[in-house]
Steps between C-alpha positions, in 0.01 A plus 500: 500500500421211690762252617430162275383231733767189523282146510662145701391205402377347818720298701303159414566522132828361532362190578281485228640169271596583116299355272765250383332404192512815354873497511502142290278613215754818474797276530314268188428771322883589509616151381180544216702817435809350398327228299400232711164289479354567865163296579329752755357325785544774762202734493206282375454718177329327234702493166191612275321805507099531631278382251324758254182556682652591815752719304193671355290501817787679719564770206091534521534513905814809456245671209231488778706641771538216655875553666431567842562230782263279546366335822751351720352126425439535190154638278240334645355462239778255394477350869138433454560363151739283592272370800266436239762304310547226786166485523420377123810311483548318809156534702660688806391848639804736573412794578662855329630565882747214486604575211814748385666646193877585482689610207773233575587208660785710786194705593232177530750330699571830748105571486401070590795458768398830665126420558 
């Protein structure tokens, strides 16, 4: 039987900063918890659900097998698209390479002050 190998976190994870904001939507869901009206402003989640046709497109996308990862930056077909969308709308050419998708604001922010 082979002796189970034993993994450290490396020493430079300890100085890796919480993410404090996760600790104030707990702490408001706590005080919602006991009864109290809490106006979220911590996480920039919308109050409202997505709207019906992106509801429906995304359970089309999962019936397609669409769940796997998708490019780093973003589809680019939804890089070029929204290229195109400056273009119509405000007469300026951005190109798809300058242009990024993230799933949330923390990782836009990490991704934009890391370039």
């Amino acid at each position: 039987m082979k002796t189970p190998v034993r993994l450290r976190a490396a020493s430079r994870a300890a100085e890796i900063q919480p993410f404090v904001v996760m600790d104030v939507l707990s702490r408001a869901h706590q005080l919602e918890a006991t009864g109290r009206r809490v106006i979220h402003m911590e996480i920039g989640e919308p109050d409202f659900t997505a709207a019906p046709q992106v509801v429906e497109a995304a359970v089309r996308a999962l019936r397609d097998g669409r769940s796997a990862y998708t490019a780093t930056l973003g589809l680019p077909a939804l890089r070029q698209a929204i290229g195109g969308h400056y273009q119509r709308c405000f007469g300026i050419e951005v190109s798809d390479s300058r242009i990024a998708i993230a799933s949330g604001a923390s990782g836009g922010l990490l991704l934009t002050l890391a370039l």
